[in-house]
N, CA, C and O atoms as a printed pandas DataFrame, in Angstrom:
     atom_number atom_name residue_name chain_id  residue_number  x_coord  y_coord  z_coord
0              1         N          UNK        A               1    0.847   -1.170    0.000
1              2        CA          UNK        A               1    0.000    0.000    0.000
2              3         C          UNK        A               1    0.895    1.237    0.000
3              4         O          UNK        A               1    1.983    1.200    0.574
4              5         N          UNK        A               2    0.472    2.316   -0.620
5              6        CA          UNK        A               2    1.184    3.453   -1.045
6              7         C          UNK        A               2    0.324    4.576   -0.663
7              8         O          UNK        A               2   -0.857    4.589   -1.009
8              9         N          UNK        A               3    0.828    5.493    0.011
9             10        CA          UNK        A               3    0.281    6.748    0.340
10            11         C          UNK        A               3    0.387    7.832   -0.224
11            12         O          UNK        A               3    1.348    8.395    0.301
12            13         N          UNK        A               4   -0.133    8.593   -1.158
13            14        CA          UNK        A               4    0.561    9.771   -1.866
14            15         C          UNK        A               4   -0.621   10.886   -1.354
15            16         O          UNK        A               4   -1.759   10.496   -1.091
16            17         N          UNK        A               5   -0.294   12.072   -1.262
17            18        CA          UNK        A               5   -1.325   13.626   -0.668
18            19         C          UNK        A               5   -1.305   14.062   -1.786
19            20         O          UNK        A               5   -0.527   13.734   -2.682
20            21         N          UNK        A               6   -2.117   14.801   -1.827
21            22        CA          UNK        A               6   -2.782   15.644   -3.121
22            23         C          UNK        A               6   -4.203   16.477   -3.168
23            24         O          UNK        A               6   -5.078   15.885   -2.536
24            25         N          UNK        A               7   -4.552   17.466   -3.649
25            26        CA          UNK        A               7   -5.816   18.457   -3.557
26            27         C          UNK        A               7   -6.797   18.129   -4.538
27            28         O          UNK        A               7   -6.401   17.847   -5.669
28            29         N          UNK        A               8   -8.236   18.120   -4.234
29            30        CA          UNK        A               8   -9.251   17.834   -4.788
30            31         C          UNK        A               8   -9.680   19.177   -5.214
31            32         O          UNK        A               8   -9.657   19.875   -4.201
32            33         N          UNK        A               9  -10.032   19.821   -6.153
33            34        CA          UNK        A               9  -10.194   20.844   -6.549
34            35         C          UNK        A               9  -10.950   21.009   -8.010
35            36         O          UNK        A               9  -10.385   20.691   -9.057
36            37         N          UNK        A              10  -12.122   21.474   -7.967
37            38        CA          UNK        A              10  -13.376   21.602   -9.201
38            39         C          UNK        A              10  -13.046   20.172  -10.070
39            40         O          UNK        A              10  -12.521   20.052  -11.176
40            41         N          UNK        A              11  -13.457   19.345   -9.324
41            42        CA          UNK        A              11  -13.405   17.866  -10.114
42            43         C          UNK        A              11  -12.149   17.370  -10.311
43            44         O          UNK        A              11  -12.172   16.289  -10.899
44            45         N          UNK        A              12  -11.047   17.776  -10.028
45            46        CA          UNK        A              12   -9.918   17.179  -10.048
46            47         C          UNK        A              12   -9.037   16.991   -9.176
47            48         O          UNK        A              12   -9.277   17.826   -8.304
48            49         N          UNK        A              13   -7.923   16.238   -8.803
49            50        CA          UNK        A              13   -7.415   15.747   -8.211
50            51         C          UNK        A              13   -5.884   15.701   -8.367
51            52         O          UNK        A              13   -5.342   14.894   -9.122
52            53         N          UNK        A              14   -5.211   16.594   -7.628
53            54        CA          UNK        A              14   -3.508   16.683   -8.181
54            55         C          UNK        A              14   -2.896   16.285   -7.339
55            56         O          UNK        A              14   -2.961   16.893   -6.271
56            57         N          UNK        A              15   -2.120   15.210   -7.435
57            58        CA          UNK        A              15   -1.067   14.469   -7.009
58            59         C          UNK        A              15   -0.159   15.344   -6.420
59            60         O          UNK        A              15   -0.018   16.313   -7.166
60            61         N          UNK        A              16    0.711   15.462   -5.133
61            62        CA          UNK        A              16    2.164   16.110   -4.913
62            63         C          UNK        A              16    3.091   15.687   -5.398
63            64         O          UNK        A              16    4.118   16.366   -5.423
64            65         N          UNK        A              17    3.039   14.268   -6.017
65            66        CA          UNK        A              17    3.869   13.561   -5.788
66            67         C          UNK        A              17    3.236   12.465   -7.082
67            68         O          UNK        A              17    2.031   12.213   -7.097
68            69         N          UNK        A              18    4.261   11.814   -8.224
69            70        CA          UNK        A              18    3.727   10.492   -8.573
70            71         C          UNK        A              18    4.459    9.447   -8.211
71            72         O          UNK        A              18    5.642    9.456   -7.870
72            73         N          UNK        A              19    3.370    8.093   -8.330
73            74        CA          UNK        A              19    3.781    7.100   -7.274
74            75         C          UNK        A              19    5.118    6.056   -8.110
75            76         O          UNK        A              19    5.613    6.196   -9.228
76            77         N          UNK        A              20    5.291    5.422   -7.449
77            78        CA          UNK        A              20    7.015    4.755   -8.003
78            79         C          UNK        A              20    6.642    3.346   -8.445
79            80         O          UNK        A              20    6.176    2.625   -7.562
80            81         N          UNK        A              21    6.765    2.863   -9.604
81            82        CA          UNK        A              21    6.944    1.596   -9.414
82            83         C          UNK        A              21    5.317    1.439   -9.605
83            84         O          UNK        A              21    4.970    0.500   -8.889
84            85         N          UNK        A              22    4.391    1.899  -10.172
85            86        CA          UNK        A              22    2.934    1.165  -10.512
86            87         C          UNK        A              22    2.388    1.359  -11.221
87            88         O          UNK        A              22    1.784    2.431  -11.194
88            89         N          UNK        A              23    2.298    0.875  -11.827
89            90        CA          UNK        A              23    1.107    0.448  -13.388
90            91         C          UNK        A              23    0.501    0.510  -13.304
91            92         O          UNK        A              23    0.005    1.282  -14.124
92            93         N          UNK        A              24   -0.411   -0.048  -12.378
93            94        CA          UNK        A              24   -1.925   -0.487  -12.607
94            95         C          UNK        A              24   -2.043   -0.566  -10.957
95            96         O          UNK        A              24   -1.171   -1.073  -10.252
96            97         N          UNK        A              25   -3.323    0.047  -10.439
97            98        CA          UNK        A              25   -3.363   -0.336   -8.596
98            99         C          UNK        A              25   -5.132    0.339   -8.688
99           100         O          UNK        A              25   -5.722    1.252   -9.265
100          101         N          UNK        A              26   -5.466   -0.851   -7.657
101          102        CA          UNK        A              26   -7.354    0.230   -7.210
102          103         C          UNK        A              26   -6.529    1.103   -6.288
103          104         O          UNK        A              26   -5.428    0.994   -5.749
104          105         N          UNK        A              27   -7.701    2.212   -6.323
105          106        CA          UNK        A              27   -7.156    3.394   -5.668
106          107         C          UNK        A              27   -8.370    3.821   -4.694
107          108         O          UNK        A              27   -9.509    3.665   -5.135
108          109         N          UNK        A              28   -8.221    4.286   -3.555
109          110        CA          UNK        A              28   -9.131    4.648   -2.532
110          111         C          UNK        A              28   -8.729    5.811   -2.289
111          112         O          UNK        A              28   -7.531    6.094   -2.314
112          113         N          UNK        A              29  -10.088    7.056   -1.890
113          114        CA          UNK        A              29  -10.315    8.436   -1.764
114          115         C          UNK        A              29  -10.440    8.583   -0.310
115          116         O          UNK        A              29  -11.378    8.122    0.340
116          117         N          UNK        A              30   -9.479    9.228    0.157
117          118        CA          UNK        A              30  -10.413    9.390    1.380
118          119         C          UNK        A              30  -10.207   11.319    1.518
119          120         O          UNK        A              30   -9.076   11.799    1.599
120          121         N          UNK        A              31  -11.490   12.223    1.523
121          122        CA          UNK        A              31  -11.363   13.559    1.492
122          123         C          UNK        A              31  -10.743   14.057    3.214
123          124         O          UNK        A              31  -10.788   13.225    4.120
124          125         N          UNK        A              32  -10.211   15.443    3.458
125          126        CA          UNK        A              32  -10.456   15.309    4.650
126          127         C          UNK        A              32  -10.676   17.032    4.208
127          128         O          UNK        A              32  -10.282   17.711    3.260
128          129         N          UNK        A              33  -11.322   17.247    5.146
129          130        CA          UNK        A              33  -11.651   19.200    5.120
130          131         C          UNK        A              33  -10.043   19.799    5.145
131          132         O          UNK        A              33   -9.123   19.189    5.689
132          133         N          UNK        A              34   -9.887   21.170    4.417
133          134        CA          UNK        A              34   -9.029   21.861    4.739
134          135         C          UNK        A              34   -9.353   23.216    5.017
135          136         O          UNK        A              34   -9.847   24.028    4.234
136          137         N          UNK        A              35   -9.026   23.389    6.225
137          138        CA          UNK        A              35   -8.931   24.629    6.923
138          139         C          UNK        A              35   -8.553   25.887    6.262
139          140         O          UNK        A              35   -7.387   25.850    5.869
140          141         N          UNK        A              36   -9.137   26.937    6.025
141          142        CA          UNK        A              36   -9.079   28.044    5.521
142          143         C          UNK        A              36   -8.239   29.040    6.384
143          144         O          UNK        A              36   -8.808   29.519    7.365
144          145         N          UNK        A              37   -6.957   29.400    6.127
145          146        CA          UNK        A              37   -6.156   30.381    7.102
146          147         C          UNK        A              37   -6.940   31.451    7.260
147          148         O          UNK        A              37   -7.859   31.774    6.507
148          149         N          UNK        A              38   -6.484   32.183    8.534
149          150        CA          UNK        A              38   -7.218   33.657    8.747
150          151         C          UNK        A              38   -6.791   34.199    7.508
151          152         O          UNK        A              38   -6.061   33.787    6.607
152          153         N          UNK        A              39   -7.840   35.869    7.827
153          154        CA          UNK        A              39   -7.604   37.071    6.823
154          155         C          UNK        A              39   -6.242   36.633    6.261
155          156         O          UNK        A              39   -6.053   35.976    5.237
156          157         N          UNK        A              40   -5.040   37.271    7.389
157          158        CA          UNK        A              40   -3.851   37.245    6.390
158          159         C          UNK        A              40   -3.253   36.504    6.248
159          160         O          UNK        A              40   -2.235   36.749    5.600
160          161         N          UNK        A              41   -3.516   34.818    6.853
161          162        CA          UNK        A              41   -3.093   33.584    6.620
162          163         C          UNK        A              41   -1.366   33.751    6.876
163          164         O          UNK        A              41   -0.464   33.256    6.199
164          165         N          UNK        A              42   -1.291   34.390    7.767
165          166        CA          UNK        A              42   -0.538   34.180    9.394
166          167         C          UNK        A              42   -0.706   33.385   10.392
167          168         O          UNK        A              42   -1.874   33.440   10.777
168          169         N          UNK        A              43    0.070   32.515   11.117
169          170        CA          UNK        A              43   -0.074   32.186   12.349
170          171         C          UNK        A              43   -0.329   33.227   13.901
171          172         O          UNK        A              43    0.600   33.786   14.483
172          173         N          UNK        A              44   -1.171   33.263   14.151
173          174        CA          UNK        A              44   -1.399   33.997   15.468
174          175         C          UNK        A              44    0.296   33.534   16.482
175          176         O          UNK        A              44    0.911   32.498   16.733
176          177         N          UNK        A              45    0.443   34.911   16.763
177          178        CA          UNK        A              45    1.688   34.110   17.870
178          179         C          UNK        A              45    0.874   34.863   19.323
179          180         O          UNK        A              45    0.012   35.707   19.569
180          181         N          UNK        A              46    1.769   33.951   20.012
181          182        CA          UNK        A              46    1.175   33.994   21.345
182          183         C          UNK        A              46    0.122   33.060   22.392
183          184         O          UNK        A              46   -0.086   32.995   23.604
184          185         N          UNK        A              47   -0.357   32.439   21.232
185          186        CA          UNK        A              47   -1.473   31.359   22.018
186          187         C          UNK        A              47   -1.221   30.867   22.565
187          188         O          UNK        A              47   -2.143   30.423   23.248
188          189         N          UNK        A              48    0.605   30.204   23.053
189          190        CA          UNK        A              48    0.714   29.148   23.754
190          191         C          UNK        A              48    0.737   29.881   25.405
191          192         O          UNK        A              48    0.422   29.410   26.498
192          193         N          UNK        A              49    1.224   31.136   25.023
193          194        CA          UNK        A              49    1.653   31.916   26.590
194          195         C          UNK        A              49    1.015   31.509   27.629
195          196         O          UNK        A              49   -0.203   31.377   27.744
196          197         N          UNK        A              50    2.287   31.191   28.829
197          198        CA          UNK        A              50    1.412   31.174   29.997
198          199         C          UNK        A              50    0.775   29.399   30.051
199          200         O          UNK        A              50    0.032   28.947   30.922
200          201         N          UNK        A              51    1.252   28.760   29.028
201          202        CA          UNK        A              51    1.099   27.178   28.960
202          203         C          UNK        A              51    2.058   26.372   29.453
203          204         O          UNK        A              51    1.834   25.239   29.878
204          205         N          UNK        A              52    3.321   26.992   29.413
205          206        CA          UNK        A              52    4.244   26.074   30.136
206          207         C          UNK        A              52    5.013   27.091   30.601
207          208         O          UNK        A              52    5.138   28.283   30.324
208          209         N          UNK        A              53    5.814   25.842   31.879
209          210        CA          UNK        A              53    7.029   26.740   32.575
210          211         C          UNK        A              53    8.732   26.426   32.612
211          212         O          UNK        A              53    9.176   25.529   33.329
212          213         N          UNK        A              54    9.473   27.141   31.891
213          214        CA          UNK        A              54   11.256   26.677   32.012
214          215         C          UNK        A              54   11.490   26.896   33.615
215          216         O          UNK        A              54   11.252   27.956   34.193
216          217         N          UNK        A              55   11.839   26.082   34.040
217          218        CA          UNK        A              55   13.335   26.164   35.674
218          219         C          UNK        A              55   14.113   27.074   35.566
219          220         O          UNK        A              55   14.890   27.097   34.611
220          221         N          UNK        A              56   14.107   27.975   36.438
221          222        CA          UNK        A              56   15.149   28.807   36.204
222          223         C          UNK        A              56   16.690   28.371   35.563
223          224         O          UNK        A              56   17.403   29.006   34.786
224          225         N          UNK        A              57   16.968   26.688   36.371
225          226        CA          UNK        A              57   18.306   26.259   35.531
226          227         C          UNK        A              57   18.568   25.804   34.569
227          228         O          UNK        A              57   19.615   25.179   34.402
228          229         N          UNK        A              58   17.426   26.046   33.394
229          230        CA          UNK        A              58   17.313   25.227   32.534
230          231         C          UNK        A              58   18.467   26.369   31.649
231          232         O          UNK        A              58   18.439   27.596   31.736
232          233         N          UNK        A              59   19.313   25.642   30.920
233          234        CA          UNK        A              59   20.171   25.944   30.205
234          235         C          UNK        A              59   19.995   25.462   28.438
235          236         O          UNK        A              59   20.875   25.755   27.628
């Protein structure tokens, strides 16, 4: 079994990647949702703050 990722998009389907070594194989879909970044499709920084703590001796 072979795993390859790729985007489903207005009826089609693009590979990242083509697979090695196969001719001929059944193939199974499985969709999963993709998340739409914010407005400026930035990572928010800061969310973790205040989630963990360093030891003062941590070096």
């Amino acid at each position: 079994m072979t795993t390859i990722e790729g985007i489903y998009e207005n009826g089609k389907i693009t590979l990242n990647e083509l697979p090695k070594n196969i001719v001929k194989a059944q193939v199974k879909v499985v969709f999963e949702e993709v998340e739409e970044k914010g407005e400026s499709g930035k990572r928010q920084l800061g969310t973790m703050r205040g989630k963990f703590e360093i030891p003062d001796d941590f070096y």
